[in-house]
GUKE-192673 format. One line per 2 residues: number of its first residue (from 1); their letters; for each residue x, y, z of C-alpha. Coordinates in nm, 4 decimals. Example, Ala and Ser with C-alpha at 12.3 -4.5 7.8 and 13.67 -1.06 7.14 Angstrom:
REM residues 2
1> AS> 1.2300 -0.4500 0.7800 | 1.3670 -0.1060 0.7140
END
This chain:
REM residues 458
1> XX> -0.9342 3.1889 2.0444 | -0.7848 2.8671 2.1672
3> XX> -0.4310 2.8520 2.0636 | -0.1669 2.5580 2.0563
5> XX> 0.1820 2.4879 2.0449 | 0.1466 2.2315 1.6959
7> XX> -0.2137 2.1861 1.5166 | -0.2031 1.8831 1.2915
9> XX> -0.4384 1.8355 1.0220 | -0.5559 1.4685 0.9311
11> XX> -0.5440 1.2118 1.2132 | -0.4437 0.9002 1.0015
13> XX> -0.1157 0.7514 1.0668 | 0.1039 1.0433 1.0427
15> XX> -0.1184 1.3208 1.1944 | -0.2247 0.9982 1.4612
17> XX> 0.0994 0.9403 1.5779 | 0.2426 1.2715 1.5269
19> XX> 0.0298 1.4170 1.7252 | 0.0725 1.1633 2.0082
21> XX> 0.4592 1.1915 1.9668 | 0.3975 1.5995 2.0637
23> XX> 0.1409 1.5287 2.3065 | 0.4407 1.3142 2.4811
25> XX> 0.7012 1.6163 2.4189 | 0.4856 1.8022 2.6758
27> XX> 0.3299 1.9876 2.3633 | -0.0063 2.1206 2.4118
29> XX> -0.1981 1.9663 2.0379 | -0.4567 2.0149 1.8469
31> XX> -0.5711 1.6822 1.6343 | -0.8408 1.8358 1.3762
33> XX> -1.0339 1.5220 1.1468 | -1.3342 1.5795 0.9355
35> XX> -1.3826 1.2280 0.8286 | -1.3006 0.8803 0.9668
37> XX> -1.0124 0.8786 1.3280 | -0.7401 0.6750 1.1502
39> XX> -0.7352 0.7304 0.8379 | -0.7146 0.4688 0.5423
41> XX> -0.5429 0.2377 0.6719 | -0.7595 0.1130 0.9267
43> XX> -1.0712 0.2637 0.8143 | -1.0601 0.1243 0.3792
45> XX> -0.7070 0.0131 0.3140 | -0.5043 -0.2300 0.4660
47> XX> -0.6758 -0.3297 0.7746 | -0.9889 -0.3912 0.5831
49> XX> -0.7801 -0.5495 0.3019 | -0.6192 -0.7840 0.5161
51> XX> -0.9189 -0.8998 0.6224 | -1.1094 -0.9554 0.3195
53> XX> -0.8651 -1.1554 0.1683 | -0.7748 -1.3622 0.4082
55> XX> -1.1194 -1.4067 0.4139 | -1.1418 -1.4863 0.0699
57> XX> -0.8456 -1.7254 0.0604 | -0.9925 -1.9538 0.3107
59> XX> -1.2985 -1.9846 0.0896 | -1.0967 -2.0441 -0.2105
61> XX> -0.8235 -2.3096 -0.0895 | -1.0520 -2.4884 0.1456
63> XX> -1.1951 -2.6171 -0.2157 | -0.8908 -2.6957 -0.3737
65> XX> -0.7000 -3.0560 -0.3972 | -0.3288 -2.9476 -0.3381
67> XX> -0.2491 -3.2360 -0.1429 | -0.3299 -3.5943 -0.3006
69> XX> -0.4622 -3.7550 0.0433 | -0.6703 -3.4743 0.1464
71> XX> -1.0483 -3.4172 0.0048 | -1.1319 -3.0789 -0.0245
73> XX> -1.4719 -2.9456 0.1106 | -1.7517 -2.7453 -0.0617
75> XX> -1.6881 -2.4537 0.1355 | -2.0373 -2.1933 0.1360
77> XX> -1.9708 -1.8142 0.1363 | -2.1944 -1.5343 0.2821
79> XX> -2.0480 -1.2297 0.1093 | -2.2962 -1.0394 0.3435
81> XX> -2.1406 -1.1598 0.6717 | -1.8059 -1.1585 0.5658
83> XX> -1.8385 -0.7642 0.4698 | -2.0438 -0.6923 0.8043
85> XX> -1.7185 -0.8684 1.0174 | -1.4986 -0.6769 0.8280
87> XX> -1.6679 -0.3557 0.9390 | -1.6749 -0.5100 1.3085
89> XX> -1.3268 -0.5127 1.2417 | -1.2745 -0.1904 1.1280
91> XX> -1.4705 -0.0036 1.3843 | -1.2781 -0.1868 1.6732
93> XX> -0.9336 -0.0324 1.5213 | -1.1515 0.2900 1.4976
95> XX> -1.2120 0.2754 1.8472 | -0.8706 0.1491 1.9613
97> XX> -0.7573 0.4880 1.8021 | -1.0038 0.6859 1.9633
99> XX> -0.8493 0.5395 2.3077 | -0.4790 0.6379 2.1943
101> XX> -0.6241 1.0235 2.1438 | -0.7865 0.9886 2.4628
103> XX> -0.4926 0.8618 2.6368 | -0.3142 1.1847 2.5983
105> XX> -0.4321 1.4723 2.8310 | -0.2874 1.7790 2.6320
107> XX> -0.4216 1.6793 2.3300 | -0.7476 1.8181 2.2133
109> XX> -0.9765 1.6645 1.9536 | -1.1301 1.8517 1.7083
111> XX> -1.4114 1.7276 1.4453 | -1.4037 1.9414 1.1451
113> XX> -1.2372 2.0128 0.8382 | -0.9233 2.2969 0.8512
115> XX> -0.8216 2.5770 0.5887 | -0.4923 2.7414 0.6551
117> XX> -0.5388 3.1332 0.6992 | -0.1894 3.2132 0.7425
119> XX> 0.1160 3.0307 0.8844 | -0.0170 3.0404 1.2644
121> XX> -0.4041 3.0157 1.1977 | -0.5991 2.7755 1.0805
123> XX> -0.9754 2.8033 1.0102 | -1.1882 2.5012 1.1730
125> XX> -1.5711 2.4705 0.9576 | -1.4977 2.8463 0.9910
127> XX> -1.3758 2.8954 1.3887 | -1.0222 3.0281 1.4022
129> XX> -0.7599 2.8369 1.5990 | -0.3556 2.9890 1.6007
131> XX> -0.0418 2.7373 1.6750 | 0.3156 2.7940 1.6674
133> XX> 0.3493 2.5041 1.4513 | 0.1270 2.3145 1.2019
135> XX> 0.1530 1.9444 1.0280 | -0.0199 1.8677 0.7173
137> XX> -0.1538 1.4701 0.7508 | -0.4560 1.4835 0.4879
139> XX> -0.3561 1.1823 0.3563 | -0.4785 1.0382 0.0017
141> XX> -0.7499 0.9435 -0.2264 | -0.7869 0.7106 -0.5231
143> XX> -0.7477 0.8324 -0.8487 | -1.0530 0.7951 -1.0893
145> XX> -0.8442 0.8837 -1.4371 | -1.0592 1.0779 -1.7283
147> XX> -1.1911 0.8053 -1.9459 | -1.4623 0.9249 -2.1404
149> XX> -1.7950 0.7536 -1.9515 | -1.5883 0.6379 -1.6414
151> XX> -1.7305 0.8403 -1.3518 | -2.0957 0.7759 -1.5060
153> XX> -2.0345 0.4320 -1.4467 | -1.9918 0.4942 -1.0764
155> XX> -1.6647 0.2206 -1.0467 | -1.5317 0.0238 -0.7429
157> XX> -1.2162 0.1666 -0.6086 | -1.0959 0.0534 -0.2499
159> XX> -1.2990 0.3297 -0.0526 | -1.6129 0.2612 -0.2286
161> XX> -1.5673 -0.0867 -0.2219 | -1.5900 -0.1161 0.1196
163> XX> -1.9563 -0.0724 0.1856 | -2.0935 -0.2711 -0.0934
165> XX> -2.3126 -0.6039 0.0254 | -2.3459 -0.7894 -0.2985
167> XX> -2.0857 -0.9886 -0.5214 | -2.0481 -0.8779 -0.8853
169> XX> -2.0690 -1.1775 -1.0979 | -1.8213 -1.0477 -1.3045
171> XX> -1.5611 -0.7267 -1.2491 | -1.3163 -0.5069 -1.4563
173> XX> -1.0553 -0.4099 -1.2566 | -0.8491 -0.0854 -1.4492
175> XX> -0.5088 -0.1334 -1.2992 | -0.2504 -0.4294 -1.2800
177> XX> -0.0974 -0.2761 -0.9931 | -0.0577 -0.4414 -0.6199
179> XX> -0.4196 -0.2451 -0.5097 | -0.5838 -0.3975 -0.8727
181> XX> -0.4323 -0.7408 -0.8163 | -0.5247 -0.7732 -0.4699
183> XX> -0.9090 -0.6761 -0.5213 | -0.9011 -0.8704 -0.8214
185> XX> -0.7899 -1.1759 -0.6711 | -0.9980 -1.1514 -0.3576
187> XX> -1.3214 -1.1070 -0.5809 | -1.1528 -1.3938 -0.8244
189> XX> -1.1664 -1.6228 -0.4817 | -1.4893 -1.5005 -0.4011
191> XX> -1.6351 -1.6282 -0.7334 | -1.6278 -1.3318 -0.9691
193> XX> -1.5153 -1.3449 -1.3639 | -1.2630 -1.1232 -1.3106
195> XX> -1.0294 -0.8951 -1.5844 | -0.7587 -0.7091 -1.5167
197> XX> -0.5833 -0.4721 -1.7613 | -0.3013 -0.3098 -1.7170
199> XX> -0.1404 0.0209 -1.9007 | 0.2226 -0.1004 -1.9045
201> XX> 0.3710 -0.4449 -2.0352 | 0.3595 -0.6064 -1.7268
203> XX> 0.1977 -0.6152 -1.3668 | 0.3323 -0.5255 -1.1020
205> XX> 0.5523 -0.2918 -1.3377 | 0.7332 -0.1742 -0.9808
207> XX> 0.8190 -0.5159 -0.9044 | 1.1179 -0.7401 -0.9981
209> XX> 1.0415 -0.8396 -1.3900 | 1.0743 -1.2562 -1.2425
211> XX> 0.8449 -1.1596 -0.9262 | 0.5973 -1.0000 -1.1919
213> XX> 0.6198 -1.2765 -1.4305 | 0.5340 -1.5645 -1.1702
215> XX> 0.2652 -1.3861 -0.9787 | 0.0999 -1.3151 -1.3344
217> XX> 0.1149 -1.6825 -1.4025 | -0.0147 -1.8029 -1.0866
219> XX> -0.3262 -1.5744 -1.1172 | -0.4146 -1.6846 -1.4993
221> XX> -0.4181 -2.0525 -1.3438 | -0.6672 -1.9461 -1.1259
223> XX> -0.8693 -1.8370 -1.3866 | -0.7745 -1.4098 -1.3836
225> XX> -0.7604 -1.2496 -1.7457 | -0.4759 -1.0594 -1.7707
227> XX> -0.4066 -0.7995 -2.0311 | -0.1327 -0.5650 -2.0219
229> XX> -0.0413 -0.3004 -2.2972 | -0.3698 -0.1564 -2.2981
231> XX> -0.5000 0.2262 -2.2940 | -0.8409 0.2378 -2.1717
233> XX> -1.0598 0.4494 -2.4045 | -1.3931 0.4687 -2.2957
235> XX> -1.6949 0.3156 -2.0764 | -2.0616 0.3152 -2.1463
237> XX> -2.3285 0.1210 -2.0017 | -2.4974 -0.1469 -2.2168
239> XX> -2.8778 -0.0754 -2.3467 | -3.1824 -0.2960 -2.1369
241> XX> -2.8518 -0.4509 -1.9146 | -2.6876 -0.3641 -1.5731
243> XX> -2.3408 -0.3650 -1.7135 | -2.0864 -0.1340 -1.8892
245> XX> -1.8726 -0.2373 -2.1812 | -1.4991 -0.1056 -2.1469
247> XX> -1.3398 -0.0565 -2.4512 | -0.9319 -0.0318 -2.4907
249> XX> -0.6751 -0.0009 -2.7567 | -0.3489 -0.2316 -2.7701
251> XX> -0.1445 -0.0890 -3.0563 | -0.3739 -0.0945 -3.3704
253> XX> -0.6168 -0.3795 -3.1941 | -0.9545 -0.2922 -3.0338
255> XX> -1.0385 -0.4799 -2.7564 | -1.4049 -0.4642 -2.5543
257> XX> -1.4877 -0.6404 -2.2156 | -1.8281 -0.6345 -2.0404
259> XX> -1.8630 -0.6496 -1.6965 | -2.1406 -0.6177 -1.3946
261> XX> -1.8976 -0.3548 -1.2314 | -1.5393 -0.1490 -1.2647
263> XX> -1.3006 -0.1313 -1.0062 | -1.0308 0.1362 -1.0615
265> XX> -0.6622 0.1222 -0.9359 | -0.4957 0.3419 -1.0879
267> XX> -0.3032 0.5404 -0.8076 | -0.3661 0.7481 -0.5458
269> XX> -0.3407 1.1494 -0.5045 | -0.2886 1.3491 -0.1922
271> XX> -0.5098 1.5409 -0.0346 | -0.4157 1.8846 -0.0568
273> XX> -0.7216 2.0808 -0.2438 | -0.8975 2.2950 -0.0505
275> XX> -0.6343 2.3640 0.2627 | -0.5110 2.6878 0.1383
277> XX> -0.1889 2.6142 0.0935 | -0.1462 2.8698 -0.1779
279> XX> -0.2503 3.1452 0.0715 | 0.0219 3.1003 0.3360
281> XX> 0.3029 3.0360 0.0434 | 0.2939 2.6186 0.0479
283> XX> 0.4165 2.4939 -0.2479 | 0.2768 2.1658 -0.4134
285> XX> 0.4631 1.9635 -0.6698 | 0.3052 1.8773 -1.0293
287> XX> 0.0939 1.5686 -0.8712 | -0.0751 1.7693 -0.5953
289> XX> 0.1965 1.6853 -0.3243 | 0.3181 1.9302 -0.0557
291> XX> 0.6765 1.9902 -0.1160 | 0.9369 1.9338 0.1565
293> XX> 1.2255 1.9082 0.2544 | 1.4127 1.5455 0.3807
295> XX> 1.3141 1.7033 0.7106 | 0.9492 1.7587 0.6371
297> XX> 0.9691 2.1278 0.6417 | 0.7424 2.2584 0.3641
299> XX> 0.8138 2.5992 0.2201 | 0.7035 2.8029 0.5506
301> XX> 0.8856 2.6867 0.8340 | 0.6711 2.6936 1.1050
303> XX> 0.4346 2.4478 0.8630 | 0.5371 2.0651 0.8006
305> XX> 0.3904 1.7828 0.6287 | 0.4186 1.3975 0.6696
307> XX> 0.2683 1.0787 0.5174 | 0.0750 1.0450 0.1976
309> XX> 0.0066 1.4316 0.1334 | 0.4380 1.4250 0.0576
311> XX> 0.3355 1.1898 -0.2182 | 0.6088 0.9388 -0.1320
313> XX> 0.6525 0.6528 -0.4445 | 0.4708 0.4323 -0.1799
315> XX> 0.2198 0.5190 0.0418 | 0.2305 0.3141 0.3354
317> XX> 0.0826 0.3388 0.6858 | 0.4092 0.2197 0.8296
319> XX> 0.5889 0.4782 0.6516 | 0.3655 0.7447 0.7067
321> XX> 0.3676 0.6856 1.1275 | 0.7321 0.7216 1.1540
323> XX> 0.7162 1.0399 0.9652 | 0.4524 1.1992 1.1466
325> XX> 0.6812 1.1592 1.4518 | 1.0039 1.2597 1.3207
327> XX> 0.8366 1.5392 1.1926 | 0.6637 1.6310 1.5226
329> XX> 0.9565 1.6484 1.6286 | 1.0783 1.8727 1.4539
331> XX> 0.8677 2.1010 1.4675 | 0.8957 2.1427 1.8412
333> XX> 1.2222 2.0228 1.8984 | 1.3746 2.1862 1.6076
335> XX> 1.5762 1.8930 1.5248 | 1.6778 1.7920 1.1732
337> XX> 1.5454 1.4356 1.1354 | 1.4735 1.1852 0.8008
339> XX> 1.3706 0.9086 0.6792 | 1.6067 0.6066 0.6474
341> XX> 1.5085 0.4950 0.3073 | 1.7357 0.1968 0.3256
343> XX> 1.5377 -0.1394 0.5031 | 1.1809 0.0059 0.4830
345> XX> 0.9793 -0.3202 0.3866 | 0.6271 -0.3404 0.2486
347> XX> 0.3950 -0.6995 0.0872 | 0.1515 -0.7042 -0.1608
349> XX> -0.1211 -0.9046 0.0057 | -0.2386 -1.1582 -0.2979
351> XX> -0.1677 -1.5202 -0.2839 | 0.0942 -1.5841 -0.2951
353> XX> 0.2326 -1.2340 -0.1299 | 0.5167 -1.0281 -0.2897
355> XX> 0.7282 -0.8667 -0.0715 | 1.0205 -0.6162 -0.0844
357> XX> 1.3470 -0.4382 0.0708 | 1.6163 -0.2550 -0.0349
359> XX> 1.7288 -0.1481 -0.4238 | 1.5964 -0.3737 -0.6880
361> XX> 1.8104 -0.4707 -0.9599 | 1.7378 -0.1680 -1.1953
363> XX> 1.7649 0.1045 -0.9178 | 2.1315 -0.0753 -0.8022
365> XX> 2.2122 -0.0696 -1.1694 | 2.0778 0.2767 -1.2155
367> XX> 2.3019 0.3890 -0.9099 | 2.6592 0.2647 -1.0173
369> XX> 2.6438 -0.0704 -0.8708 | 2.8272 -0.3810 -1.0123
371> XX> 2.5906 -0.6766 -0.9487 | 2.5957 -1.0558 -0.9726
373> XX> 2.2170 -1.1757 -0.8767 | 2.0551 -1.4537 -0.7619
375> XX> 1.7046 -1.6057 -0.8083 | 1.5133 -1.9169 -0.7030
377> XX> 1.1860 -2.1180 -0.7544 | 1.0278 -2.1707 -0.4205
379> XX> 0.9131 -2.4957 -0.5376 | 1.2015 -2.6062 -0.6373
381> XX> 1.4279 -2.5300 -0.3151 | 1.1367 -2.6152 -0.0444
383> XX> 0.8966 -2.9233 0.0538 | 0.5658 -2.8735 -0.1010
385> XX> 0.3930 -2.8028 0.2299 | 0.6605 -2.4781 0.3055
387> XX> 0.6187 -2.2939 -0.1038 | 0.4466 -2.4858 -0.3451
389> XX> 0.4514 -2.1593 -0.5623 | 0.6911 -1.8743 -0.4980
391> XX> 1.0287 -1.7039 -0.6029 | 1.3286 -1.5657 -0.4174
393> XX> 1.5643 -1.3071 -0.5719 | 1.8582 -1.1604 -0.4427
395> XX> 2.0578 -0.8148 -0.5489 | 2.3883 -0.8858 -0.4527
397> XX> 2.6643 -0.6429 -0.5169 | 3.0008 -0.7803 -0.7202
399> XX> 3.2841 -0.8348 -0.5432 | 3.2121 -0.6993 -0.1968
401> XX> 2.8930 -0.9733 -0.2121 | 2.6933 -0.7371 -0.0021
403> XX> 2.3175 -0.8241 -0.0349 | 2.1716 -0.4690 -0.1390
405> XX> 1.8347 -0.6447 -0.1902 | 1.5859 -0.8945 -0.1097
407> XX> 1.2860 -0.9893 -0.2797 | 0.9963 -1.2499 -0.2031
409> XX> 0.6979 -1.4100 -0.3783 | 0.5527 -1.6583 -0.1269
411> XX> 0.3314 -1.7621 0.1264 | 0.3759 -1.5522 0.4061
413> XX> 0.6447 -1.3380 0.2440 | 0.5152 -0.9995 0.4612
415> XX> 0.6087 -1.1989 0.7522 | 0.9243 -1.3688 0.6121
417> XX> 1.0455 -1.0186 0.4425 | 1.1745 -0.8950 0.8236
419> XX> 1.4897 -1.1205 0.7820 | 1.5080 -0.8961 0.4443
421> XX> 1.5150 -0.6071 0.6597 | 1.7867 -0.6891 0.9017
423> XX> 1.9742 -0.8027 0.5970 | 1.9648 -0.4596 0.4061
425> XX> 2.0122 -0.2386 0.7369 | 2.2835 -0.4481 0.8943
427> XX> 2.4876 -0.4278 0.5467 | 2.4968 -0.8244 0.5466
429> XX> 2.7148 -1.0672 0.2820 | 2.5748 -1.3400 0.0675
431> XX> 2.8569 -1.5177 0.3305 | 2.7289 -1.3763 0.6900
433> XX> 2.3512 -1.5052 0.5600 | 2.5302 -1.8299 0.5104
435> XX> 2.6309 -1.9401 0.8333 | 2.3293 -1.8099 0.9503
437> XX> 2.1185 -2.1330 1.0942 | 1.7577 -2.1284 0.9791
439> XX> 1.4524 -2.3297 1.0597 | 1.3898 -2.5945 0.8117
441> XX> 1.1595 -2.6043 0.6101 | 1.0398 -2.2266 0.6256
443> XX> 0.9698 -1.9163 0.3695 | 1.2597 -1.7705 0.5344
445> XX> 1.4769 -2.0513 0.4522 | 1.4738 -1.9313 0.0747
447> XX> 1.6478 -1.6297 0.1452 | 1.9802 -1.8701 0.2747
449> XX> 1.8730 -2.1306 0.0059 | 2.0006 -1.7941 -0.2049
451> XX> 2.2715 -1.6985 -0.0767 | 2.3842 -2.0291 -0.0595
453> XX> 2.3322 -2.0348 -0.4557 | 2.5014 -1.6983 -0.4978
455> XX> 2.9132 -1.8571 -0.5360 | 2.7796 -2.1100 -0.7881
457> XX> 2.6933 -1.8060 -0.9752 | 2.9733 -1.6123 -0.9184
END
C-alpha cells in the first residue's frame, strides 16, 4: 500500500498548488484527479471566459461608430472557430499544468476519483492509499435550482457551455449575477436576443448599488432585457418548436419569455458528495461546504480543506491557490496560517469590467465605520478615448480619511483595480493618493480624480 506524507484530493488551484507547495517542503504527495488537471478555472471558467469575451468584444466594437472620424467595419464571426481556439487555449493551460506536476519529483499523480475511509486512508476507484495528512480541493459545480421542467430542458450553465458549436439565436439567461451577465453579454455581442432575469431588485446585487445601476444601463443600450424581481416558476418546451417558454412571477404579474436555449447562473456548490466525509467525522455546513477553521483545519486534524469546497462568498482561482498553500503548510509544518481578507481583488469580465477591493459601503457601515464617500462618472472625469462609460467609487472612512474601499466600473478595471489593492493593504488616505503622480489620461487616474473630489465633499 503506497503511503504518503499529505494526499490531496482535487488538483485545481488549491489542490494544484498545494500540492506543489508540499512537494517543495520536501513532502512526499499524492495529487489524486478524476476529471480535468486544473480544475475550472483553466479548464470552463475564467481562462475560457476570458477568452470568449474578449473574443466577442472585438466582434462587437469593431462594428460600432464611437468615434465620429472613424468608419466602423462589418466584422464576420465564425462561432465555430472561435469555440475550437478557445479549446486550443484551454488545453495549452491543461498542459502547462501537467508540466508544473511533472516538475516536482516527489509528487505522484494519480487518475481517479478518492473516498475517505478513515482519517489516514483514502480509497482510489477502490485501491487503498494511507497519508499522514489529507487536503480536500474538490472544488465546485454550478447550481441547476428546482424549477419545475428546468433540468428537462437541458440549460447552458458555464461547464456545459463550453463545448457547444452553434449560436442560439436567442438565450434566457436565469441569473443577473457577474457569471449571468458575462455569458449574457458575450452571447449579446455574438448576436443573440438575449434576457436576463434576476431574483433580487437589482444585478449585480453584491456590487455597489451605483456600480449595479450603470452596468445595468450600459447593457439595456446594447440591446440586453433586463428584469429583476422575478421568481422563476417553471420551464416547458413549446409544442412542434425547438424552444422552451420560461414562465416567472413579479409580485401579482405573470411574465413568459421564449427562448432557443437557458443558461443558468445561479451559484455554485462545492463538491463534497460522495467523499465520505461523514465516515471519518468531517463536518459540512448547511450549503454542502467543509467546515474549517481560519486555518483550514476541518473537524479531524490530520484532514484540511482549501478553495471552493470551504464555500468562500467568492470563489476565485486566485483565492483558492493561496489557500491551498497556506494550508499545505500547515498540514506539514504545523503552522497556524490565514487568509488576509483585507486587499484580495477580483473583476467581473463584461464590458465595461467591474472590479473590487476592500469593504463596500454597507459592510463598512455594517462594521461601525463612520464614512464620507465618494463617486465619479468616468466620462465625466476622463477624455473619451481613456472611459467613455464607467464609474469610480470610493469608501472613505470620516475623519481619519482612510480609503477602506475602492470600486471600479471601466475599461480595463481588472487591470486598473491593483492600485485598489495597494491602497486597501497599505492603509492609504484620500491625502497620500493625492500626491500620488499618475499617468494621464488612464483608468487608474479615476481613482486620484476621487480622492481628489473627496475634501469637496467633506
Amino acid at each position: 500500500m503506497n503511503s504518503y506524507d499529505l494526499l490531496v484530493l482535487g488538483s485545481g488551484s488549491a489542490g494544484l498548488y498545494g500540492a506543489i507547495k508540499a512537494a517543495q517542503l520536501g513532502a512526499r504527495v499524492a495529487l489524486v484527479e478524476g476529471a480535468d488537471v486544473g480544475g475550472t478555472c483553466p479548464n470552463r471558467g475564467c481562462l475560457p471566459t476570458k477568452h470568449l469575451v474578449t473574443a466577442a468584444e472585438r466582434y462587437y466594437y469593431s462594428q460600432s461608430d464611437a468615434f465620429r472620424g472613424v468608419k466602423p467595419r462589418k466584422a464576420r464571426l465564425n462561432f465555430a472557430a472561435v469555440m475550437a481556439e478557445k479549446e486550443a487555449v484551454v488545453r495549452y493551460a491543461r498542459a502547462e499544468k501537467e508540466r508544473m506536476i511533472a516538475a516536482q519529483p516527489s509528487l505522484d499523480f494519480i487518475r481517479g476519483t478518492g473516498r475517505l475511509v478513515s482519517p489516514h486512508h483514502v480509497a482510489i476507484d477502490g485501491q487503498p492509499v494511507t497519508a499522514d495528512h489529507i487536503l480536500l480541493a474538490t472544488g465546485s459545480s454550478p447550481i441547476v435550482p428546482p424549477i419545475p421542467g428546468l433540468a428537462d430542458a437541458f440549460p447552458l450553465n458555464s461547464d456545459r457551455v463550453q463545448v457547444i458549436t452553434r449560436l442560439p439565436p436567442r438565450l434566457i439567461v436565469i441569473g443577473g449575477g457577474e457569471i449571468g451577465l458575462e455569458y449574457g453579454q458575450l452571447f449579446l455581442h455574438f448576436g443573440t436576443k438575449v434576457t436576463v432575469l434576476e431574483k433580487e431588485a437589482r444585478i449585480l446585487p453584491r456590487e455597489e448599488p451605483e456600480i449595479s445601476s450603470a452596468l445595468r444601463r450600459y447593457l439595456e443600450e446594447e440591446g440586453m432585457e433586463i428584469q429583476t424581481g422575478v421568481d422563476v416558476e417553471a420551464a416547458e418546451p413549446l409544442p412542434r418548436r425547438r424552444a422552451y417558454r420560461v414562465t416567472a412571477r413579479r409580485g401579482e404579474e405573470r411574465l413568459s419569455f421564449d427562448s432557443a436555449a437557458i443558461f443558468v447562473a445561479t451559484g455554485r456548490r462545492p463538491n463534497t458528495d460522495g467523499l465520505g466525509l461523514e465516515e471519518v467525522g468531517v463536518n459540512r455546513r448547511e450549503d454542502g461546504a467543509v467546515e474549517t477553521t481560519a486555518a483550514f483545519e476541518t473537524s479531524h486534524s490530520h484532514i484540511f480543506a482549501a478553495g471552493d469546497v470551504r464555500g468562500p462568498v467568492r470563489m476565485l482561482s486566485s483565492i483558492a491557490d493561496r489557500e491551498g498553500e497556506l494550508a499545505a503548510e500547515n498540514a506539514l509544518r504545523g503552522t497556524r496560517h490565514t487568509m488576509e481578507p483585507l486587499g484580495i481583488p477580483y473583476a467581473i469580465l463584461t464590458s465595461p469590467q467591474a472590479a473590487s477591493v476592500g469593504l463596500k459601503e454597507a459592510e463598512a457601515r455594517a462594521a461601525g465605520y463612520r464614512l464620507r464617500q465618494v463617486d465619479l462618472s468616468l466620462p465625466e472625469e476622463l477624455p473619451k478615448a481613456t472611459a467613455d462609460r464607467g464609474w469610480v467609487k470610493l469608501v472613505v472612512e470620516e475623519g481619519s480619511h482612510r480609503i477602506l474601499g475602492v470600486h471600479l466600473l471601466a475599461a480595463k478595471a481588472a487591470e486598473a483595480i491593483h492600485e485598489g489593492v495597494f491602497i486597501v493593504k497599505s492603509k492609504l488616505t484620500v491625502e497620500e493618493v493625492c500626491r500620488t503622480v499618475h499617468v494621464y489620461p488612464t483608468v487608474a487616474e479615476s481613482i486620484l480624480r476621487a480622492a481628489e473630489a473627496y475634501p469637496k465633499a467633506a
